[in-house]
Structure formats: C-alpha cells, structure tokens
N, C-alpha and C positions, 0 to 999 in steps of 0.2 A: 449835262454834268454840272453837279454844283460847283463853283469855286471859290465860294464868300471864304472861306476857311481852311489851312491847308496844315496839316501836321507831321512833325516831324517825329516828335515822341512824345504823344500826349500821355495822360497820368488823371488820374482819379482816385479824391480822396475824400474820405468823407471825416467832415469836420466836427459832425456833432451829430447827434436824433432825440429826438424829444418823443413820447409817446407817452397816452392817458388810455383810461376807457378799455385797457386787455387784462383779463384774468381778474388777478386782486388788485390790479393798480387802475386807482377813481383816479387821481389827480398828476398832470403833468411829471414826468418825471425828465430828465436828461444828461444825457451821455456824452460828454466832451472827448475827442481824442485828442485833438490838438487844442492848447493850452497859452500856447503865444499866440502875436499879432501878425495875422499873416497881410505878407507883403512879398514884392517882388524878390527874397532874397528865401522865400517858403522853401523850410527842408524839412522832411517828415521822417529821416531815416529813425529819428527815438522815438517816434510817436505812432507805432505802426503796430503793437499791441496791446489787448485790454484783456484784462482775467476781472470777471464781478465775481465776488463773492458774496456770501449772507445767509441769513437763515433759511433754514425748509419751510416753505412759505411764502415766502419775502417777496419776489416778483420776479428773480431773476430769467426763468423761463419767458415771461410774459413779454421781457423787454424784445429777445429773438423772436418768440411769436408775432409781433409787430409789427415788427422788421417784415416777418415772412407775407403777412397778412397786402403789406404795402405794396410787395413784391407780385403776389400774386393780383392783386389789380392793374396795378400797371402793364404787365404783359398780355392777361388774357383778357380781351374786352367781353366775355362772356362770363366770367367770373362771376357777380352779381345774378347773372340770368338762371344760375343754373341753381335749382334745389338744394341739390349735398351739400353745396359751398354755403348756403344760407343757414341751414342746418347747423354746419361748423362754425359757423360767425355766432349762432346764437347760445351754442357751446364758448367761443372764446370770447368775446367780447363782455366787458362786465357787466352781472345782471343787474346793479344797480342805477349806473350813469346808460346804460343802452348806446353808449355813444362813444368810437373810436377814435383820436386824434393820432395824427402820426406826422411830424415835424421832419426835416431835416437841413443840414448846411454842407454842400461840397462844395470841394473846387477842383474844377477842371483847366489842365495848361493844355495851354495850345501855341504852339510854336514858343514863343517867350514871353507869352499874356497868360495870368492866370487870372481865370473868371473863375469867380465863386455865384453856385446857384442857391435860393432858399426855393424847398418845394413844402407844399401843407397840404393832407390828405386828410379829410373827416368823414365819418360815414354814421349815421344814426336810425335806427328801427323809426319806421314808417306807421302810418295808420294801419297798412294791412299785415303789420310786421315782419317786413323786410327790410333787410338795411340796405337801404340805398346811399348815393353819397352826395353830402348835401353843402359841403364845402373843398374845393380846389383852386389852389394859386403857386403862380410859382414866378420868381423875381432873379432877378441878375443884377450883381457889381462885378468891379473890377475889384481885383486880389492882386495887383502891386502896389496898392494906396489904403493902407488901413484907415484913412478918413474918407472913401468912398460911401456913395447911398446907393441903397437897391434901388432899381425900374423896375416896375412889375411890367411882364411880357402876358400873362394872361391874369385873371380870376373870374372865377364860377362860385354861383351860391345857390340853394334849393334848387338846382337844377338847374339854371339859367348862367347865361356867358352875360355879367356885370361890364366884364373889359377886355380887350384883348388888342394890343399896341400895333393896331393894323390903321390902315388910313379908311374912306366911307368906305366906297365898294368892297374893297379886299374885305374892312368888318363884315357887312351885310354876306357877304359868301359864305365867312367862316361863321354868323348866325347860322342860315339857314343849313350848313352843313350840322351845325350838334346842334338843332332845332328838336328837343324830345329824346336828348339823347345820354344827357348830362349826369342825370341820377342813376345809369346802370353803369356808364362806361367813363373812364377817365377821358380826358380833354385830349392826353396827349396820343392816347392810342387811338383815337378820333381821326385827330387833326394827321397824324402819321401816313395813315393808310388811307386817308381822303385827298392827299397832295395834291394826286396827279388829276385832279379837277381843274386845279390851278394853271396859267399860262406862268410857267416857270422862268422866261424869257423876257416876263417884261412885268411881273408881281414882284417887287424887290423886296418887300416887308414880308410876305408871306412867305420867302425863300427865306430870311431871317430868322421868323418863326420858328418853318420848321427846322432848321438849325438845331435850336433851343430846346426844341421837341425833344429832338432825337438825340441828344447830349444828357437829357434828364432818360430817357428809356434805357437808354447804355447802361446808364448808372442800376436802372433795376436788373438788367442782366447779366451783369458781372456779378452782382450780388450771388452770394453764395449763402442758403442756410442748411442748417444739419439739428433737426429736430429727432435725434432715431429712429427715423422713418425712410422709407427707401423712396428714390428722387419720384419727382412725377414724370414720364417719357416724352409726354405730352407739352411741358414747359422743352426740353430742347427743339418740337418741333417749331415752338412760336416762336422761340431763337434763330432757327435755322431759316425759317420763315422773313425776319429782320433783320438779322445780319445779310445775305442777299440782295432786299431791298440798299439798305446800307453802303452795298458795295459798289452797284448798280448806278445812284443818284449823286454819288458824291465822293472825294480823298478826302476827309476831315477825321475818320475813324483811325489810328493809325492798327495795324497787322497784328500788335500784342495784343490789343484790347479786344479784337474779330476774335483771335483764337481762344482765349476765355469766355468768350459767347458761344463760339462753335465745338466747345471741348462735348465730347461725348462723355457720360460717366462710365466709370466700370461697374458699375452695379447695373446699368443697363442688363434688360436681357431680349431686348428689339433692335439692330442694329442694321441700318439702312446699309445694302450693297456695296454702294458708290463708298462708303465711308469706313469699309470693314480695314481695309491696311490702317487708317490711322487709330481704329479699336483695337486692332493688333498691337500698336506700337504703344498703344494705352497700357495694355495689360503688360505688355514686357519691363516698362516705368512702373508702374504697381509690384509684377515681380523682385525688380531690383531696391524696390522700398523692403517688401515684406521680410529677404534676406537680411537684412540687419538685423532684424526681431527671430528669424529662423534661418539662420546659415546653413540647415542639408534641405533645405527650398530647392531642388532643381529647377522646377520651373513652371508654369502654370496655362495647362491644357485648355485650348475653347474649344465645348463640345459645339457646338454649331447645327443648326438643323434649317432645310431651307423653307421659305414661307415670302412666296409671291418675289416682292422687290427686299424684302427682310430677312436677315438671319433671327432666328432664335438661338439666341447663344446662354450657355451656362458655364463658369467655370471650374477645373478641378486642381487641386492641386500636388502639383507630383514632388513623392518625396524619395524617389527612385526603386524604392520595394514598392511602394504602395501608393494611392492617389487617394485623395482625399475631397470631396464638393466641398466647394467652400459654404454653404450651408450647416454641414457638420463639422468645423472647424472648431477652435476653441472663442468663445466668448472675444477675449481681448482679440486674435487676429481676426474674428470676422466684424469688429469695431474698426481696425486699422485698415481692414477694408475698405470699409462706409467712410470713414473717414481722409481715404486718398483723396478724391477728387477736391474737399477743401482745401487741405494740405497744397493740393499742386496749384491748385487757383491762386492761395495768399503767398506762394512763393514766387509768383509773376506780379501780376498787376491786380489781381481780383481781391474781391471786401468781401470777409467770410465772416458767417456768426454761426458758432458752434455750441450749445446748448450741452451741458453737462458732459466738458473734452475729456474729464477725469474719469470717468466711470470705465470699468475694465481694463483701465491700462495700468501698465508699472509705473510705480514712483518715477524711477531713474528716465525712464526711456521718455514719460512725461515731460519732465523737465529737459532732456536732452531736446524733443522737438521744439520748446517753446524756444530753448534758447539759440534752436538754428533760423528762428522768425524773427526771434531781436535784432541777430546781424547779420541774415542775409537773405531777408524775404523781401520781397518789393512792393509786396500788396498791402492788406491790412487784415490783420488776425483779432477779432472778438470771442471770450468765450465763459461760459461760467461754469464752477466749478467749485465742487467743497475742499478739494486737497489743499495742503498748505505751503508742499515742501517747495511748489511755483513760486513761492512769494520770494525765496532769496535771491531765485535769478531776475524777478521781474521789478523789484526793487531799484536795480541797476538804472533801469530808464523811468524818469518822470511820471508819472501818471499814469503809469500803466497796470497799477491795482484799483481798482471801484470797490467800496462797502455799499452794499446796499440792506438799508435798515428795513425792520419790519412795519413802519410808516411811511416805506417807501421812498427814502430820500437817501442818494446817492451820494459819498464821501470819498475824493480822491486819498489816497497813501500818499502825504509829503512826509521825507524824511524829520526823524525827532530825534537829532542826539544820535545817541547810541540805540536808540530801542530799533525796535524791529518790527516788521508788523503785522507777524505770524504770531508775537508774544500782545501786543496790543488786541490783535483780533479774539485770540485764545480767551484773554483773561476780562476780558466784558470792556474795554477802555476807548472803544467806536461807539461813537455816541447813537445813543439807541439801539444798539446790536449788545445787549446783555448776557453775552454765557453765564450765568451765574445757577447754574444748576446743580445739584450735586447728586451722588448715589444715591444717597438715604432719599431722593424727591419719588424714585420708582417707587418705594414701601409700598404696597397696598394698592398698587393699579393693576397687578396681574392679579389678584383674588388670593393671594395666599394666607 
C-alpha cells in the first residue's frame, strides 16, 4: 500500500488548456478559467464556468474536440494502434499544420497542499502517415506560493524518454520499460500499468513518480466530453479497469473523485451485473431530473435483456397511459438525456466540456441549469453555444464568457460600464468577431 499521500478531500481543477493544430485552429489558442494568482488561499467557487461563444466556423467545437482527442490518449494505450482512431485524427487534426498540440495547468489539493501540474501532449503524421506522438512532458510546483518554479517529473521527444526525475537504476528501468514504446502510447499509461515491475518497498522515486502518474490520469478521467455522440462503453471499462488498480495500491484518491470515474452513463445500454442496482439508482436520478422539464414523467422503465455477465438494457419512458423509448422522444428530452451524465459529473467534482449545450433546449430552462452550476456545482462546467440569453446570468461571475474570433483568438467578457455583452456581442464591438451583416447581403445567393 502506497502511503507517500493521503487525502482528505482532494479537488481537481483545471487552470487553463492551450490547444493548436484541431480542425481550423493552426495556431495556439488558450482557455483560462481561473484568472488570479493561485496560492494557498485558492477558491474556485466563481471560476467554475465557461460559455465560448463565436461565429460558425470560428473554432469553438475544435477547442472540446482537443480536450476529447487528449482524453482519448491518455486512457487507452491502444488508441494510436488502432485504424479508425487514425482515420478520425486525420479527419480532425488540421490539414495544414498535420500536427496537434494540447497544453494544460491543473491543480490538485491534497490534504492542505495544493500542487499545480503542467502536462504537454503533441502528436504529428509520420512518414508513413500516422500520427504518432512525438512530444510528452509533464512538470509540478507547488500552488501555495505563486513565486514557485516547475520540476519537471518526466519529458519524451520523438519517441524517446529525454528525462525522467528518477535516480541511475530506477532511470535505466523505467528506459527499458518505454524502450519502443513512446510514439503509440503515453508515458503515463506506460509507466501506470508497468508499476508492479518495480520493488515498491524500497524504489522511493519511482513510488513518487507513479504518484504523479496517476494524479495526471485522474485528471483525464474525470474529464467529461459531450460532442452529440453517444459515450464509447469501452472508455468506462478502462475506468473501471484504473480506478481498481487505484484503490488496491494506494488512499491518495479520495471516494468523490473514484465515483465520477466509476459513474456508469445512462445512455449505456451494456451494464455489467455486479453494477446493475447502481444503474438503477442512475436512472431513478435521471428520472427525478427529467420531471422538472415533464411533470406527468411517472417514471422510467429498464427493459433489460440478459447477456452472459451483462444486461442489455434500453429505456422507456412511462407516462402512465402510455410508455414512450426514449429513442422516440422529443429532440430536446432525448438531449437532456445525453446530457445528464455531464450535468451530474460537473455538480460533484468532475470537468465537463459540452459542445453546443444550447441546441434543442429551452431558453428558460437553459439558463435555469447554468445558473444552478454558478452556485452550487462543485465541478467545472465548459460549454459552447450560440444563445445569448446565458450571458445575463454568466456575466455575474468574472470570466465566465470567452469570444472567440474568427482568427481564432480568444477574448474574456470584463465588465464595461453599463453595457452588456449580449448587446456588445450582437452589434460587431468584439474585436474581430464583426456582425455586420444585413438582410439585403442574402439578395441574390438563393438564385432568384
């Protein structure tokens, strides 16, 4: 059992992400969420939502695809190996730069230290064109001293381990452990699942390490993304798979942050045995959400079918004369669907990035949600969106609007006066984000 670490209520937040090289965006772009100097007196309660806005076009998807991209490497060390996924990289990744950059800054408390980690992910098309990944590093300071410096704990470059803050031996291990291994697979899902090679009793740098490891892995599976596409089932098992490990080797994880790893979706429709009473109590939480938006909701039926160690489950929903699959629902409730298990993530601990929240839902109820994440969600809420009517509540907290231009440079919302900046956005007055269109500009593009 590990004991370098032990937590009481740890917390994860992430600071910022920088990302280049997805979709339309060639050059670095970055997302601040917190805006002060963080130090031991770190409070993120106003800093814990983002709404980007911008034109059609502009990048906003790209910046959550990033996010997603990062995600998906990190947890599955297979990723890279597999066809489809190369296929999809060479769909998202821009066709000009060929080459992904993916930044970020969290920080993580533990007991009453807060460390702040930087992690850097790059991945660039190869001779025989694939992307492989050709730079990884990841650093630690301390986050109760804003005049601290980072250490870096590992870096890799073309494929080769540069550094990694171990002593001879323990280095020479952890070589020959990602010897050939470096351009398909992250360092840290490497180093994670090669531990127990290690004599854990008496390697005290390499029990540090993997610390470090597994503090940045965390961070990719709490991450939450919602691109409108249904989850992959296969990402909970490599969850379910880590958290375990997790629980097994060491107390530094604290219980909140295991059960946003180990949350099942409801959009699942594979649900292991062993875990069907907490998919039950899933859907009943789902239930009591969807009631608010449908008040003669009875209640919502798992048809269930068995398969080996798995249910096959689909849901219907009853509205006491009649039951309804939630397939044929209406548009916006089978959205607030897909959309619970963000929702329940960013109202605990989890870092959610939701890609166009606004689409099929109601103005009111919109804005009703965001503003029960200003003041009483615990996690962190990212999302983009064209509506507007969000900006009065999100206005309230700091930095919690981004512009992002059609050059792809990001613009916080500080307050101006009296103005507002639904009426600034509207009227072309964000710099480089020009509404200046008018009726008469259609004339003559439909053929008439």
């Amino acid at each position: 059992m590990l004991k370098e670490v032990t937590v009481m209520d740890n917390m994860y937040y992430l600071l910022n992400v920088t990302v280049a090289g997805v979709k339309c965006i060639e050059e670095e772009i970055r997302l601040d969420f917190y805006k002060k100097i963080v130090n031991q007196k770190f409070d993120a309660d106003k800093y814990r939502i983002k709404a980007i806005y911008g034109e059609n076009g502009s990048g906003k998807s790209a910046i959550i695809t990033a996010v997603k991209i990062f995600q998906d490497i990190i947890c599955n060390s297979q990723y890279l190996s597999e066809s489809k996924n190369q296929k999809l990289l060479d769909e998202l990744i821009n066709k000009k730069t060929q080459h992904y950059k993916f930044k970020c800054e969290f920080l993580c408390r533990l007991e009453k230290d807060n460390i702040i980690f930087a992690y850097e992910l790059q991945l660039k098309k190869n001779e025989s064109g694939l992307y492989e990944i050709v730079y990884e590093k990841l650093s630690e300071r301390s986050g109760n001293y804003s005049n601290s410096r980072y250490k870096s704990i590992y870096e890799v470059s073309n494929g080769k381990l540069i550094f990694v803050n171990a002593q001879n031996e323990n280095y020479s291990m952890i070589e020959k452990m990602t010897y050939n291994l470096l351009g398909k697979s992250s360092f840290l899902n490497i180093y994670f699942f090669n531990f127990n090679n290690f004599n854990k009793d008496t390697v005290t740098d390499s029990t540090r390490i993997y610390v470090r490891v597994c503090i940045c892995m965390v961070l990719a599976f709490i991450i939450k993304v919602y691109l409108d596409e249904e989850d992959k089932h296969e990402l909970y098992f490599i969850k379910k798979v880590f958290s375990e490990r997790i629980k097994n080797d060491n107390n530094y994880i604290s219980e909140n942050v295991l059960e946003i790893m180990d949350s099942l979706s409801v959009t699942d429709s594979i649900i292991p045995k062993n875990n069907f009473d907490i998919y039950v109590e899933k859907i009943n939480n789902l239930t009591a959400f969807l009631r608010i938006f449908k008040h003669d909701l009875k209640s919502i039926e798992i048809d269930k079918k068995d398969d080996g160690d798995n249910y096959r489950c689909d849901l219907n929903l009853n509205y006491g004369d009649y039951l309804i699959n939630k397939e044929f629902e209406s548009t916006g409730i089978k959205k607030l669907i897909k959309l619970y298990d963000c929702f329940d993530a960013a109202s605990k601990y989890g870092i959610v990035f939701i890609d166009e929240m606004d689409s099929n839902l109601n103005d009111v109820y919109l804005c009703k949600i965001i503003e029960y994440f200003m003041y009483y969600g615990k996690g962190q809420l990212c999302f983009t969106t064209h509506n507007l009517d969000p900006m009065s509540v999100l206005k309230e907290n700091k930095y919690s609007i981004d512009f992002l231009s059609s050059d792809n440079k990001l613009v916080s919302w500080v307050s101006k006066g009296n103005a507002t900046p639904d009426n600034y956005f509207k009227n072309g007055m964000i710099e480089n984000i020009p509404f200046n269109i008018d009726a008469t500009d259609f004339i003559g593009v439909f053929g008439e």
